[in-house]
gemmi code that builds the backbone of each chain (N, CA, C; Angstrom):
import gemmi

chains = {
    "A": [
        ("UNK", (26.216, 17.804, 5.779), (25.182, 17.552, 4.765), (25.087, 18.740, 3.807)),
        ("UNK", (24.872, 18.693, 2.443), (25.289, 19.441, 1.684), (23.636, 20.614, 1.861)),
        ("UNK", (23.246, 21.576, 0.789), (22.659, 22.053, 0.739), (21.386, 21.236, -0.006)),
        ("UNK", (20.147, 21.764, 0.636), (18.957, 21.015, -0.065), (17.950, 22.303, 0.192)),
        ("UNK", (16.786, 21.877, -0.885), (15.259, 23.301, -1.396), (14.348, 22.674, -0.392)),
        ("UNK", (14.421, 21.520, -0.305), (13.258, 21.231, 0.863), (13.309, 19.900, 1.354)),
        ("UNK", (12.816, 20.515, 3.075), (13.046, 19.636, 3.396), (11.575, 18.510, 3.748)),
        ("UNK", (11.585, 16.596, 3.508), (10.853, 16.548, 4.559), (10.846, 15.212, 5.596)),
        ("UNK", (10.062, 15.373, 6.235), (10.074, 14.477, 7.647), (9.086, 13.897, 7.581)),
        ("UNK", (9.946, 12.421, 7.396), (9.113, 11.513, 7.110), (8.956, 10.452, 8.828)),
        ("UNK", (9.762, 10.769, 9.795), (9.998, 10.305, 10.843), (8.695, 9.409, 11.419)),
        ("UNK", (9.274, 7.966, 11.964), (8.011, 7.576, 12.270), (6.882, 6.856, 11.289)),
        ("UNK", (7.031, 6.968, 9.935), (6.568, 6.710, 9.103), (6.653, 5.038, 8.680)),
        ("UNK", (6.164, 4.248, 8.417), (6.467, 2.977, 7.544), (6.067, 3.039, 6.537)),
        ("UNK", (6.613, 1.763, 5.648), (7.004, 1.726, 4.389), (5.369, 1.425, 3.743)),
        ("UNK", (5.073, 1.696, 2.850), (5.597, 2.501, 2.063), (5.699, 3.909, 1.844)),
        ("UNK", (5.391, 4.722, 2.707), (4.661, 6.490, 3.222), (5.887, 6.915, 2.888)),
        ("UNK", (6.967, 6.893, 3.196), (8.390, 7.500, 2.875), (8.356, 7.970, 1.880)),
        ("UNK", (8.102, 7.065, 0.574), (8.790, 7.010, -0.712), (7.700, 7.732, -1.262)),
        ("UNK", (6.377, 7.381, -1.234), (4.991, 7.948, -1.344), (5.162, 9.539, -1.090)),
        ("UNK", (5.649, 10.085, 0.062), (5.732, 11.004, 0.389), (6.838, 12.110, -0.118)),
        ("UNK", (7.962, 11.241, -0.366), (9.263, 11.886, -1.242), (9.184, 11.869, -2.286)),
        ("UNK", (8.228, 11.036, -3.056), (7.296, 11.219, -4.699), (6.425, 12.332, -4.554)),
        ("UNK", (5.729, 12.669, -3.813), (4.796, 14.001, -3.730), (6.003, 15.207, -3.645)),
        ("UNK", (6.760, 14.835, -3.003), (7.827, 16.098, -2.389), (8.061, 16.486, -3.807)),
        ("UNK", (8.976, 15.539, -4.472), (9.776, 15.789, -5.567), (9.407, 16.453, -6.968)),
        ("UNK", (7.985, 16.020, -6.766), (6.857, 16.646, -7.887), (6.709, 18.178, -7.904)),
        ("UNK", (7.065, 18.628, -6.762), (6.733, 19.747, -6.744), (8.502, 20.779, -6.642)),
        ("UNK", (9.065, 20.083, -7.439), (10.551, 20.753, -7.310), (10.877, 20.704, -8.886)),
        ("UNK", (11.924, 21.611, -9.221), (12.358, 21.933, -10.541), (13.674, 20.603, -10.051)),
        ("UNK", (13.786, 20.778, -11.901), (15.247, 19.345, -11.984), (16.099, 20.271, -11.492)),
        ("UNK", (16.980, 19.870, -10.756), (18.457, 19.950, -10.352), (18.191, 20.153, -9.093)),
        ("UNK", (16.635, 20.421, -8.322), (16.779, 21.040, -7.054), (16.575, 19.670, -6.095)),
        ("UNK", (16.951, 19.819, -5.075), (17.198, 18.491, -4.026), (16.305, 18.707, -2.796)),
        ("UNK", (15.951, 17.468, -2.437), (14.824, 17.048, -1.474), (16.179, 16.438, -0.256)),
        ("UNK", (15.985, 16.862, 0.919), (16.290, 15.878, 1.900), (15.301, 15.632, 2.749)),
        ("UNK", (15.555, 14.484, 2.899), (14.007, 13.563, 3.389), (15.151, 12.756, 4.906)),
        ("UNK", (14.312, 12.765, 6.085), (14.702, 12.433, 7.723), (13.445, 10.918, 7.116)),
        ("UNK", (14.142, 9.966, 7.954), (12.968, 8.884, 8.463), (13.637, 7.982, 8.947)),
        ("UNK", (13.025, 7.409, 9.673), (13.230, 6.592, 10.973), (13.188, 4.905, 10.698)),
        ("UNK", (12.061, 4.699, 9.269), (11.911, 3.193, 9.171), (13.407, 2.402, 8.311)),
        ("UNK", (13.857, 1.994, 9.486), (15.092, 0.707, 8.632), (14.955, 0.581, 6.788)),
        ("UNK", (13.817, 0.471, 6.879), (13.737, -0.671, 5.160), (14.357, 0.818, 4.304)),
        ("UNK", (13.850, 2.009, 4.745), (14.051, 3.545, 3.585), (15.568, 3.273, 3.177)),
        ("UNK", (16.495, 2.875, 3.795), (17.669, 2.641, 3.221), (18.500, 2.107, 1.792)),
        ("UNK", (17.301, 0.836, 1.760), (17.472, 0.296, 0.644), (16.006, 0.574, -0.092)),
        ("UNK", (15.061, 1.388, 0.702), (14.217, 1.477, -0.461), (14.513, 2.938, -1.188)),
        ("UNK", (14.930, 3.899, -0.991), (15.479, 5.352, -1.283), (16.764, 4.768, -2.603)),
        ("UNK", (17.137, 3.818, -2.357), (18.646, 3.737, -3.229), (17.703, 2.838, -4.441)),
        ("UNK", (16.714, 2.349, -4.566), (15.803, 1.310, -5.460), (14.570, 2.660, -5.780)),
        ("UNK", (14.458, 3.536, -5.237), (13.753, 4.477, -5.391), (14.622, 5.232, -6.541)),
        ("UNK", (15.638, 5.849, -6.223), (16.858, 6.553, -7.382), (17.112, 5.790, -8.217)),
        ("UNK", (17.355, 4.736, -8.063), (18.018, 4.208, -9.309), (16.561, 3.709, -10.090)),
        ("UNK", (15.417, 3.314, -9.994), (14.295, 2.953, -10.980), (13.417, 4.532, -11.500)),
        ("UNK", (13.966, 5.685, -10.802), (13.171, 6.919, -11.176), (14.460, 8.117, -11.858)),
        ("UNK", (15.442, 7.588, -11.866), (16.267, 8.218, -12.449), (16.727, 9.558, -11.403)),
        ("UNK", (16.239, 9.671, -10.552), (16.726, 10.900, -9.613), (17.736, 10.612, -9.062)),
        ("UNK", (18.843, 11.174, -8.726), (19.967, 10.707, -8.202), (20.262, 10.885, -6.273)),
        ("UNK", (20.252, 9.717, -5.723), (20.359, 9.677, -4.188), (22.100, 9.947, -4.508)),
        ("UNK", (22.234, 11.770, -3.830), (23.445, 12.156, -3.558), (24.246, 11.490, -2.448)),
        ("UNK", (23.336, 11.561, -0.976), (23.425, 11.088, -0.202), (22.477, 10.580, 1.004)),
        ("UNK", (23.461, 9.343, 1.729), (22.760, 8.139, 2.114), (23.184, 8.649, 3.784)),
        ("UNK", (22.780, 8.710, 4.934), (24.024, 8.126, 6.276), (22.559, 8.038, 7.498)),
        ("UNK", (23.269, 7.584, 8.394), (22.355, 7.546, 10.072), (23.356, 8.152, 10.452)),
        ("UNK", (22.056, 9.003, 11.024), (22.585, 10.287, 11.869), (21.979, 10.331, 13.471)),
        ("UNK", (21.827, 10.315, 14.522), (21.783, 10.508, 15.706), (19.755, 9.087, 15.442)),
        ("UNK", (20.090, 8.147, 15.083), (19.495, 7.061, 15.088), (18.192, 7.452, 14.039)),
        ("UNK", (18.391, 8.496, 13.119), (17.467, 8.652, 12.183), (18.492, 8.628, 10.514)),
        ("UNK", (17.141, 8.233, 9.757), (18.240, 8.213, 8.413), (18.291, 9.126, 7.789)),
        ("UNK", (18.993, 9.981, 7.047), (18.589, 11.129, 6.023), (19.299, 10.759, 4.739)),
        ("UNK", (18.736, 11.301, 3.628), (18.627, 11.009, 2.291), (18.161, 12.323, 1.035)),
        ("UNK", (19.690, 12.512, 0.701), (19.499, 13.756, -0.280), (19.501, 13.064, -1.445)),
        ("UNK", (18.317, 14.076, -1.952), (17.589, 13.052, -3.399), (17.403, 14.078, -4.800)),
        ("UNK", (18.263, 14.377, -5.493), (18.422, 15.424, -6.606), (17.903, 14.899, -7.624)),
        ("UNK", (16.489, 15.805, -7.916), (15.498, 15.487, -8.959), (16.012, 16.101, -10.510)),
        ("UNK", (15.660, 14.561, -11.017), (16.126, 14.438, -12.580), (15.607, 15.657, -13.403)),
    ],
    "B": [
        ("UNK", (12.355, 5.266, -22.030), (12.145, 4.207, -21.731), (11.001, 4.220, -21.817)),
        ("UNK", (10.152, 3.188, -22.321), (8.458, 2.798, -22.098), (8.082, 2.554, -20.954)),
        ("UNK", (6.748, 2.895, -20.564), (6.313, 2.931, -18.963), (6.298, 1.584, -18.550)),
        ("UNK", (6.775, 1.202, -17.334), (6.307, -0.145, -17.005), (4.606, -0.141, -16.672)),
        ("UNK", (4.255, -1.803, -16.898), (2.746, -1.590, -16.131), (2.809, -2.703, -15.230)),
        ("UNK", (2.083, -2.558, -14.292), (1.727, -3.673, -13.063), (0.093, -3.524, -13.262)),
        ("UNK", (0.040, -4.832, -13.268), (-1.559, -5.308, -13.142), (-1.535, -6.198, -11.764)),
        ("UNK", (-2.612, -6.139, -11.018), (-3.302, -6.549, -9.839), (-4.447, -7.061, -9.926)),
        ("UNK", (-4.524, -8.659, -9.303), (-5.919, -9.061, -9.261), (-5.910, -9.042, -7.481)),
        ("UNK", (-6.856, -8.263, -6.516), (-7.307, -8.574, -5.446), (-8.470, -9.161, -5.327)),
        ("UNK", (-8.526, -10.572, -4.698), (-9.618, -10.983, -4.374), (-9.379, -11.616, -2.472)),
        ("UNK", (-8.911, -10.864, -1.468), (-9.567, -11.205, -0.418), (-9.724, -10.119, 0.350)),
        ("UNK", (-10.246, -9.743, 1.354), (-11.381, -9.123, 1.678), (-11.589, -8.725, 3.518)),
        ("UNK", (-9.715, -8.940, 3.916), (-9.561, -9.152, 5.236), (-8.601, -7.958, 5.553)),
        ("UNK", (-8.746, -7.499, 6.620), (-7.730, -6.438, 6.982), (-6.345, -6.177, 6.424)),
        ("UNK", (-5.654, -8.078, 6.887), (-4.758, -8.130, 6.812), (-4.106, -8.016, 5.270)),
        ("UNK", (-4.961, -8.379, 4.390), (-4.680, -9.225, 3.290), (-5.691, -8.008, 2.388)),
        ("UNK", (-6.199, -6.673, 2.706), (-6.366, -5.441, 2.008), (-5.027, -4.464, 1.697)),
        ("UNK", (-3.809, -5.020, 2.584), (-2.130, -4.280, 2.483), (-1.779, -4.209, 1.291)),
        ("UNK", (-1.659, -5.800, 0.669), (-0.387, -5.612, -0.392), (-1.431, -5.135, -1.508)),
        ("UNK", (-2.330, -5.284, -1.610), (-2.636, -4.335, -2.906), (-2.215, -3.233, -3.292)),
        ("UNK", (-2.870, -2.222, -2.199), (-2.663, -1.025, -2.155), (-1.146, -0.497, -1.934)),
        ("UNK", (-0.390, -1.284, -0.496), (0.616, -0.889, -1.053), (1.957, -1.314, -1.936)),
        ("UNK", (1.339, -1.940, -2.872), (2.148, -2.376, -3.779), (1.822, -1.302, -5.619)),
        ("UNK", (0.721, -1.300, -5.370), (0.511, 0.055, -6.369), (0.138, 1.060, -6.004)),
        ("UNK", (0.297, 1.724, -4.692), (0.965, 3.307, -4.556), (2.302, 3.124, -4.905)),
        ("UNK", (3.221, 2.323, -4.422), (4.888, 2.024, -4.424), (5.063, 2.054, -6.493)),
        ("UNK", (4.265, 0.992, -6.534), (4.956, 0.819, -8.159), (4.134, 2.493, -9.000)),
        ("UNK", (3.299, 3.341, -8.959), (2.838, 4.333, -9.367), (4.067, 5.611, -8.969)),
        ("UNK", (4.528, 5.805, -7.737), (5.540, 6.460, -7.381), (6.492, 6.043, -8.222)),
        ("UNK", (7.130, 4.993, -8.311), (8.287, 4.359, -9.383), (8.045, 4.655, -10.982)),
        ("UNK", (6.914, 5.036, -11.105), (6.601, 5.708, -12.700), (6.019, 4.364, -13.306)),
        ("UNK", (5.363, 3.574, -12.322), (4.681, 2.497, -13.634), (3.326, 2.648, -13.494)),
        ("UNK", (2.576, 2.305, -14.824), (1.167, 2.442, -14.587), (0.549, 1.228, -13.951)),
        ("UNK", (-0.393, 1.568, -13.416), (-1.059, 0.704, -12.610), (-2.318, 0.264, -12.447)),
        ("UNK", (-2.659, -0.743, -12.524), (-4.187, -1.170, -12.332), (-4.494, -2.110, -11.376)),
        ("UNK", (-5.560, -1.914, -10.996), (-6.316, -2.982, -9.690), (-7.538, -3.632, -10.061)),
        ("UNK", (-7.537, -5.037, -10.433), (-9.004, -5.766, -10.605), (-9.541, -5.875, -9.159)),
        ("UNK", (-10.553, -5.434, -8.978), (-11.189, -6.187, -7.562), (-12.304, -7.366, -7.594)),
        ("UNK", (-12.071, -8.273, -7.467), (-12.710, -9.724, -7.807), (-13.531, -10.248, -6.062)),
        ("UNK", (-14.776, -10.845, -6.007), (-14.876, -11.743, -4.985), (-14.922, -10.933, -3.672)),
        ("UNK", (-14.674, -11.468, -2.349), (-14.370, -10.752, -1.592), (-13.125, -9.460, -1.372)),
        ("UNK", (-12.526, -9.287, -2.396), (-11.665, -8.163, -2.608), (-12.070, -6.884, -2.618)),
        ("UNK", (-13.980, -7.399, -3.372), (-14.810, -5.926, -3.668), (-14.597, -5.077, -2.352)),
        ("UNK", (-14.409, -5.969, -0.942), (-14.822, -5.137, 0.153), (-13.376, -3.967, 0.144)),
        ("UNK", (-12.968, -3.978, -0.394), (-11.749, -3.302, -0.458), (-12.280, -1.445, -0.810)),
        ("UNK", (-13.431, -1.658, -1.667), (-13.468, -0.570, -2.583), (-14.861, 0.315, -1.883)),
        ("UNK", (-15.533, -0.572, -0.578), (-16.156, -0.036, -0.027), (-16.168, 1.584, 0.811)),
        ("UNK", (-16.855, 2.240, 0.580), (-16.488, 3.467, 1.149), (-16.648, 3.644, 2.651)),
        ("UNK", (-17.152, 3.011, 3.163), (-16.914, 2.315, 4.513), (-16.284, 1.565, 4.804)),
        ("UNK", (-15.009, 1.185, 5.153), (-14.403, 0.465, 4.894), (-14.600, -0.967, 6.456)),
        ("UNK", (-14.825, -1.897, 6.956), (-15.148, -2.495, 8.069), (-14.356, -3.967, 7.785)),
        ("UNK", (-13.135, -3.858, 7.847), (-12.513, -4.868, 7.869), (-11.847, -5.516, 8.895)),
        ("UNK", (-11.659, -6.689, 9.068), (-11.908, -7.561, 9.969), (-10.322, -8.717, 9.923)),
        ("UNK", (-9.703, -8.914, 11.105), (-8.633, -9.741, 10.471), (-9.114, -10.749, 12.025)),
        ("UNK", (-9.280, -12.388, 10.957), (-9.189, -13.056, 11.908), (-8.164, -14.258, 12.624)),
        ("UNK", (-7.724, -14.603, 13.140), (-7.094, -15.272, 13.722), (-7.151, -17.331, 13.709)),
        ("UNK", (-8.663, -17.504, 13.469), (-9.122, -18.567, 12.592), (-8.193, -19.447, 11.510)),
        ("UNK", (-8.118, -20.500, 11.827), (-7.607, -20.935, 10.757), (-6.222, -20.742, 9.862)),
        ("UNK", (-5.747, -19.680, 10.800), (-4.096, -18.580, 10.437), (-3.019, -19.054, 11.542)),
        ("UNK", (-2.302, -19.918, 11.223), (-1.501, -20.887, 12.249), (-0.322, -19.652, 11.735)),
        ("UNK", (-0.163, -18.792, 11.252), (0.763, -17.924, 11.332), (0.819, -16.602, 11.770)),
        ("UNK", (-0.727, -16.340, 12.132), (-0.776, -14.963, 12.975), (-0.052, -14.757, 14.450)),
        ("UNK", (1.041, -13.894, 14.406), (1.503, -13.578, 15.915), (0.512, -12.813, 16.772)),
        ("UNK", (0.167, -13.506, 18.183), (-1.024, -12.972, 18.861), (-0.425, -12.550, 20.501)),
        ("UNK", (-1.028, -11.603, 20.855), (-0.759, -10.857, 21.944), (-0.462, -11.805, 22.642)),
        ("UNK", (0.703, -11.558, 23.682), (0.529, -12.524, 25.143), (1.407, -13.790, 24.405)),
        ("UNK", (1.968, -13.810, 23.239), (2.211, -15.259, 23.468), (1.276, -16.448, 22.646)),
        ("UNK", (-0.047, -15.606, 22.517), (-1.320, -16.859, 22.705), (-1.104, -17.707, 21.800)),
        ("UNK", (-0.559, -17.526, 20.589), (-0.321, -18.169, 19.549), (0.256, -19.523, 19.676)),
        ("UNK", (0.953, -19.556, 20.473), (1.827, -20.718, 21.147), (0.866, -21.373, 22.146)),
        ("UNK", (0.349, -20.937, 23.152), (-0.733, -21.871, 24.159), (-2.239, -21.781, 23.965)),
        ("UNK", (-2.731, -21.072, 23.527), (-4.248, -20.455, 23.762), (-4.870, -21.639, 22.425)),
        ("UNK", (-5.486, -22.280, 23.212), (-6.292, -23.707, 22.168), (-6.686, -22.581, 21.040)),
        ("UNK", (-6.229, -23.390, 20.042), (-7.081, -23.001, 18.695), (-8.359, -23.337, 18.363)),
        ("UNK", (-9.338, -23.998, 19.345), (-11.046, -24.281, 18.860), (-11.459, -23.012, 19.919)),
        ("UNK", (-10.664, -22.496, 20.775), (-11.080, -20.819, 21.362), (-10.945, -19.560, 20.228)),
        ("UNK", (-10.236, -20.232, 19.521), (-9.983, -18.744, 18.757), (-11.252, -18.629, 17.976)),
        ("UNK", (-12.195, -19.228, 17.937), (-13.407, -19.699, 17.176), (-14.782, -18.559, 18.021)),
        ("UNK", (-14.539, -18.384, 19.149), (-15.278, -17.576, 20.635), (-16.031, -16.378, 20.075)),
        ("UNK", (-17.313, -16.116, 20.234), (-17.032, -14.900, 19.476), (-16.629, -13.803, 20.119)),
        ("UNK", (-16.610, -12.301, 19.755), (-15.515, -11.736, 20.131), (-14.440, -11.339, 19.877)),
        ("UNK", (-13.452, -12.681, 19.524), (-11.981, -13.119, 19.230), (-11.869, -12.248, 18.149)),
        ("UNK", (-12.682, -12.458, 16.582), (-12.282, -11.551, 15.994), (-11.829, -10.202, 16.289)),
        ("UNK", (-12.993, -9.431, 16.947), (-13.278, -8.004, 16.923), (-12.059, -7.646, 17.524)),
        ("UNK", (-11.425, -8.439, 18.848), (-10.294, -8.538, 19.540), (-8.979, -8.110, 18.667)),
        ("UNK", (-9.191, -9.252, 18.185), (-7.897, -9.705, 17.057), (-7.485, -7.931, 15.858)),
        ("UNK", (-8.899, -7.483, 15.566), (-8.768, -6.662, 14.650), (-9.072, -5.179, 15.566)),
        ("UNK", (-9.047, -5.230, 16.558), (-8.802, -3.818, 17.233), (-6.984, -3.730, 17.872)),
        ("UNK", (-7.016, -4.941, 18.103), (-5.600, -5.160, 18.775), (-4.340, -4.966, 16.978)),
        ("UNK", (-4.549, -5.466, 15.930), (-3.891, -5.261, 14.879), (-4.270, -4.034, 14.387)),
        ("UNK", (-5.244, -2.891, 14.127), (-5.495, -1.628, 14.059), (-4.229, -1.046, 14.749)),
        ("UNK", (-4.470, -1.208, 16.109), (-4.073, -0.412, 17.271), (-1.834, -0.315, 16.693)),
        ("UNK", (-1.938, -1.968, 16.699), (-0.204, -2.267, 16.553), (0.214, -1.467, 15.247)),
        ("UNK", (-0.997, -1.339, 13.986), (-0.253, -0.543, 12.591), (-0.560, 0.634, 13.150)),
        ("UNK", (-0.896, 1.114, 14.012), (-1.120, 2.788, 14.369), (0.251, 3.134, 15.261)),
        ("UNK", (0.412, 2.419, 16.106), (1.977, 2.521, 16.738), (3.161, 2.002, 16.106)),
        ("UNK", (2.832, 1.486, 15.015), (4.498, 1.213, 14.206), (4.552, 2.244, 12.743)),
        ("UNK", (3.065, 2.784, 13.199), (3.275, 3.978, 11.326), (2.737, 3.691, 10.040)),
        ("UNK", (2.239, 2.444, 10.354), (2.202, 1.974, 9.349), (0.477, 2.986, 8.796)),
        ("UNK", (0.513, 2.767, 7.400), (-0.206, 3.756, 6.692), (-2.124, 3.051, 7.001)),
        ("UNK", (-2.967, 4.177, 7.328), (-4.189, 3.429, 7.113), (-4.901, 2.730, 6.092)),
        ("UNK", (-5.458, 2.014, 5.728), (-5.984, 1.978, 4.571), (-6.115, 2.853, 3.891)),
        ("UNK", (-7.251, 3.961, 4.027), (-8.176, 4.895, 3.383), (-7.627, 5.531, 2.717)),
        ("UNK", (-5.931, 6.080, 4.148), (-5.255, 6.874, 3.547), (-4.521, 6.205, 1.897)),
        ("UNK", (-4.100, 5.036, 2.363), (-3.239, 4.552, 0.986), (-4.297, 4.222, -0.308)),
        ("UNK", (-5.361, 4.161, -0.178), (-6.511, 4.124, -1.227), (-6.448, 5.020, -2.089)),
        ("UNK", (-6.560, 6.812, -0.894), (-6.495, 7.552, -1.721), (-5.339, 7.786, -2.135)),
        ("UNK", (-4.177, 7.424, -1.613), (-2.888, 7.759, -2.588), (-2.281, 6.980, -3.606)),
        ("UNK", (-2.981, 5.800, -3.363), (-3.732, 4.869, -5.292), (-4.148, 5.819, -5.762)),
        ("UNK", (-5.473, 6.350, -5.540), (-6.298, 7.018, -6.670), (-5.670, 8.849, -6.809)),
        ("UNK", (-5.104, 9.505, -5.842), (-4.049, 10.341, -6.086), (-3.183, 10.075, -7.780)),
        ("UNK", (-2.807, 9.093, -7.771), (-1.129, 8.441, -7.762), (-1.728, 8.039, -9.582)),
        ("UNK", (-3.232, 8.332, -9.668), (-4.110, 7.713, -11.140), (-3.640, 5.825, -10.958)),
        ("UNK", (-4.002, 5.038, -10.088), (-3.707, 4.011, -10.191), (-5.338, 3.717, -10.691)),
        ("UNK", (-5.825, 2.818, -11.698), (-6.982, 2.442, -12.033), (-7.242, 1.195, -11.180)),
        ("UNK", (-9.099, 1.566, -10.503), (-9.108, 0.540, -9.899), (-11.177, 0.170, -10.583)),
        ("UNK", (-10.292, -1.472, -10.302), (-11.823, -2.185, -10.926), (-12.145, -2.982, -10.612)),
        ("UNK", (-13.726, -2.432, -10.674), (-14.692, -3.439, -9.362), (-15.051, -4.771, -10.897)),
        ("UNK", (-15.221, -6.061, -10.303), (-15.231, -6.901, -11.197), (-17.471, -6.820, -11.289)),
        ("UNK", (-17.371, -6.720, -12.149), (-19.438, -6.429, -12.350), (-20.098, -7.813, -12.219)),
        ("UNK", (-19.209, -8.962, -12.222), (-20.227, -10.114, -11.928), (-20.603, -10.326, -10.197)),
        ("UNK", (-19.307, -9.701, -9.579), (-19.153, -10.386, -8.167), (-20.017, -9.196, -7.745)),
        ("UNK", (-20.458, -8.239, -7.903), (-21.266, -7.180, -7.521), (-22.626, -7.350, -7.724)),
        ("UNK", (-23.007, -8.170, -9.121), (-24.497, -8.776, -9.688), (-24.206, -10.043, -8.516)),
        ("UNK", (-23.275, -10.406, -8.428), (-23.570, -11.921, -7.821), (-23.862, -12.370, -6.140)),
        ("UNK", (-23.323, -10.893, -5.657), (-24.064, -10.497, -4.302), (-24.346, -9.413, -3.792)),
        ("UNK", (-25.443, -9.115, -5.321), (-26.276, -7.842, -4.952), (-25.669, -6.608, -4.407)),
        ("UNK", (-24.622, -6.294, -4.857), (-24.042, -5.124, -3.999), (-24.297, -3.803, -4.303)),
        ("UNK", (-24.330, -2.959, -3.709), (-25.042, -1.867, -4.102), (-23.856, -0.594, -5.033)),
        ("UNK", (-23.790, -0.412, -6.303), (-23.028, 0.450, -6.200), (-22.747, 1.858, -5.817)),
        ("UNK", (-23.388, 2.010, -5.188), (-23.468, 3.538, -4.539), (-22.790, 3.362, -2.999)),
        ("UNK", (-22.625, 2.077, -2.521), (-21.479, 1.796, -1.151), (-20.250, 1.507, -1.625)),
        ("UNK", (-19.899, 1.895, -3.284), (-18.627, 1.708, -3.315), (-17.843, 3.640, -3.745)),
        ("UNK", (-16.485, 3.604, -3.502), (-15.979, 5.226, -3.627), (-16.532, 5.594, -4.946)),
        ("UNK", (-15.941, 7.032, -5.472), (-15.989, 7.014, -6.973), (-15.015, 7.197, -7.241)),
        ("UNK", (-14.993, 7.246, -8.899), (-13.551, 6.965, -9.733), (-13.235, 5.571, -9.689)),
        ("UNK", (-14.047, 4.827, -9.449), (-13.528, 3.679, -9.737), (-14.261, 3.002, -11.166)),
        ("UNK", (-14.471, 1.776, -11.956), (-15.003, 1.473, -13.561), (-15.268, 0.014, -12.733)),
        ("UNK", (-16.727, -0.193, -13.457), (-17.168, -1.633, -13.279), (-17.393, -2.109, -14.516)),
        ("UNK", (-16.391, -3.100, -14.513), (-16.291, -4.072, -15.698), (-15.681, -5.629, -15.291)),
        ("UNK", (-15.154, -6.634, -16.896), (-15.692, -7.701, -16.498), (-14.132, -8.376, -17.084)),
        ("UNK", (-14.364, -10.007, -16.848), (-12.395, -9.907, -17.074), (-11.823, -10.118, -18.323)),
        ("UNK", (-12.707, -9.377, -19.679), (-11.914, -9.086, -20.921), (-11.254, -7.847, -20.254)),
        ("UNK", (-11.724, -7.236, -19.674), (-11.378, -5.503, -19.422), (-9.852, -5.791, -18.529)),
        ("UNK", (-9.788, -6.659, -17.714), (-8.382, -7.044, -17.187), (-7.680, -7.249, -18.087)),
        ("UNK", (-7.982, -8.477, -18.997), (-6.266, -8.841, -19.865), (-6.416, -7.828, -20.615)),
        ("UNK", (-7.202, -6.591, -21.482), (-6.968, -5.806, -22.064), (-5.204, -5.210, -21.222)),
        ("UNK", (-5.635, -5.076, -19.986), (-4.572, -4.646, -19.704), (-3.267, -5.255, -19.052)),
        ("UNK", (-3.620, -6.312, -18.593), (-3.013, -7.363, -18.286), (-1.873, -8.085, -19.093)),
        ("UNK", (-2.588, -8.130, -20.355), (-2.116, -8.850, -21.443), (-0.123, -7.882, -21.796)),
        ("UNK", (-0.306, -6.802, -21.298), (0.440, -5.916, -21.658), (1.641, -5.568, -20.726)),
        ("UNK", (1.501, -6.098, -18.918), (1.848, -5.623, -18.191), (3.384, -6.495, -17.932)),
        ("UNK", (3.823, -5.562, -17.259), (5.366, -6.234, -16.976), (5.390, -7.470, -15.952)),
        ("UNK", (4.515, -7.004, -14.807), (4.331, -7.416, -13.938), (2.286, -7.895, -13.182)),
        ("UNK", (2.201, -9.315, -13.107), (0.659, -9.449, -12.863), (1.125, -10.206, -11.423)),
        ("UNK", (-0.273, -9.636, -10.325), (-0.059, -10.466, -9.433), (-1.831, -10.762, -9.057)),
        ("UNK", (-1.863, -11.920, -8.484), (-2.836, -12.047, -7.887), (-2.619, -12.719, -6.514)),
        ("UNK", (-3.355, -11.472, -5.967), (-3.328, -11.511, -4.639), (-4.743, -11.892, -3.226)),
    ],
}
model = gemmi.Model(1)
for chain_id, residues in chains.items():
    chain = gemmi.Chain(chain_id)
    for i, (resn, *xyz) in enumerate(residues, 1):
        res = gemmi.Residue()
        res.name, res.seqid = resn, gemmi.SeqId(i, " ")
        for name, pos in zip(("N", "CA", "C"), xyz):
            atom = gemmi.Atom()
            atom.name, atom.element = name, gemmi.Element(name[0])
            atom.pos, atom.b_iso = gemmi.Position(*pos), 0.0
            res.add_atom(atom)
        chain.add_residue(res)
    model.add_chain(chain)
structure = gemmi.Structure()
structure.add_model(model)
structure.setup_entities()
């Protein structure tokens, strides 16, 4: 996983708290710097990739990792 | 790009059915659209600062119920009283073990998030409601004040 400014853990969380929560994250970061965000709820998969593409931030990367998801998210 | 807007009419007034409001405009406010909430009818109970909501099992041939019951447990029992309080401690309990967000909390991350929310002023004259049991930051007005904004929005739902 590449390098990221912060991280957060959204684990455990349902929808919509993820995205809610990686919108607060991201607010508080300069453009170019990257959020990786952990969470556990199924739906963040396709809601993180509908999250980037309608806010213009770019989801670098997507994968499941030891049964959690992570998601590097480089603010526009 | 011009902002999107989502307009919201809530008018019911049940645990279950206090969700998609809220989280449908925290979600679309995060996404960069502006957002508004009419609260109409029993919806007002939404905006209560106490919040005492209730999901019942009544009349909901689609609620999944503990045990199975849904499938055997006569439906003129689900009527018992009780059943509610049952019904809505047992659905509390299940969104607290799957994560899912509390109300209050997602209220305030509407009103965080500047989502505008509005109490409708007839249904408040029309059963006496007190406005001082509702949060603040919220505007009581009437439904020119909706399509003002309505009229404009990408997206209207009533829910």
């Amino acid at each position: 996983m590449a390098d990221f400014d912060l991280e957060l853990d959204a684990s455990g969380l349902n929808c919509p708290l993820p995205i809610l929560r990686a919108k607060k994250s991201l607010s508080g970061l300069e453009a170019g710097q990257v959020l990786h965000i952990i969470a556990t709820d199924p739906g963040s998969v396709k809601d993180f990739e509908a999250f980037a593409k309608q806010t213009g931030n770019e989801l670098m990367e997507s994968k499941e990792e030891g049964g959690k998801f992570h998601f590097l998210i480089k603010k526009a | 790009m011009e902002q999107k807007k989502l307009a919201i009419i809530a008018t019911k007034g049940s645990l279950d059915w206090a969700y998609p409001p809220f989280i449908l405009a925290s979600t679309a406010s995060a996404l960069g659209y502006e957002t508004e909430i009419f609260f109409t009818f029993y919806g007002l109970q939404l905006l209560k600062k106490n919040l005492n909501l209730q999901v019942t099992p009544l009349g909901n041939p689609g609620m999944p119920m503990p045990m199975g019951m849904d499938k055997w447990f006569p439906v003129a029992l689900t009527a018992l009283p009780g059943m509610q309080s049952m019904m809505t401690y047992m659905m509390k309990k299940k969104m607290a073990d799957k994560g899912v967000a509390g109300l209050e909390e997602l209220r305030e991350l509407c009103q965080e998030a500047e989502v505008r929310l509005i109490a409708c002023q007839m249904t408040v004259d029309l059963f006496d409601m007190n406005p001082s049991d509702f949060i603040d930051g919220i505007e009581f007005a009437g439904a020119a004040r909706f399509f003002e904004f309505a009229g404009e929005s990408d997206i209207c739902l009533y829910i």
